[in-house]
N, C-alpha and C positions, 0 to 999 in steps of 0.2 A: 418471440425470441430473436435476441440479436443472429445479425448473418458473422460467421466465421469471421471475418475480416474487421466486423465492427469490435468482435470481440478481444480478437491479435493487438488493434488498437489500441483496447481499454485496459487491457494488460498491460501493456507498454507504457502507458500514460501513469497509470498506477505504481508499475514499476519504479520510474524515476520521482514520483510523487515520495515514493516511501523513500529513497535515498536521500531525498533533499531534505526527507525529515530525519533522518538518521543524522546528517550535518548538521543540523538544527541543536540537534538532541546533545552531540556532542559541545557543541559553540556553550549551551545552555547549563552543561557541568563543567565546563569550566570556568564561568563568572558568577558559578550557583547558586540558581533561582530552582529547588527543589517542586515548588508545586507547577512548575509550569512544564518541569521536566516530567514530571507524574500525567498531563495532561497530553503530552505529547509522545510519552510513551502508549497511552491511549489511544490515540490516534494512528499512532503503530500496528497495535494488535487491530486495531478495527480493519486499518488498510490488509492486516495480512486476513482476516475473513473475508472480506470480499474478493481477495486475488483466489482464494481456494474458491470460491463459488464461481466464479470467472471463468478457472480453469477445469472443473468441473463441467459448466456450460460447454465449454470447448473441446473435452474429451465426446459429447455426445454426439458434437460434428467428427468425428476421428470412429465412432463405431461403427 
């Protein structure tokens, strides 16, 4: 298991990882490339299950 701090990081890192894709996401309807926006909306929801498992791990450092 990661140590608290690795995990603070991965979160962080993920954090801004999903913004940059939410920019992306946005740039991508409005020059409308639908399937690429559907893949990247994908990539969305996946980043938001691994931020809940993350933070999950990280509550278990806080019990």
């Amino acid at each position: 298991m990661p140590t608290k701090d690795e995990l603070l990081y991965q979160i962080a890192e993920l954090k801004s990882d999903y913004i940059r894709q939410q920019g992306d996401i946005e740039k991508l309807e409005s020059t409308g490339y639908p399937e690429l926006i559907e893949k990247a909306e994908q990539r969305l929801s996946d980043m938001e299950k691994q931020l809940a498992e993350l933070n999950n791990q990280l509550k278990a450092y806080e019990s």
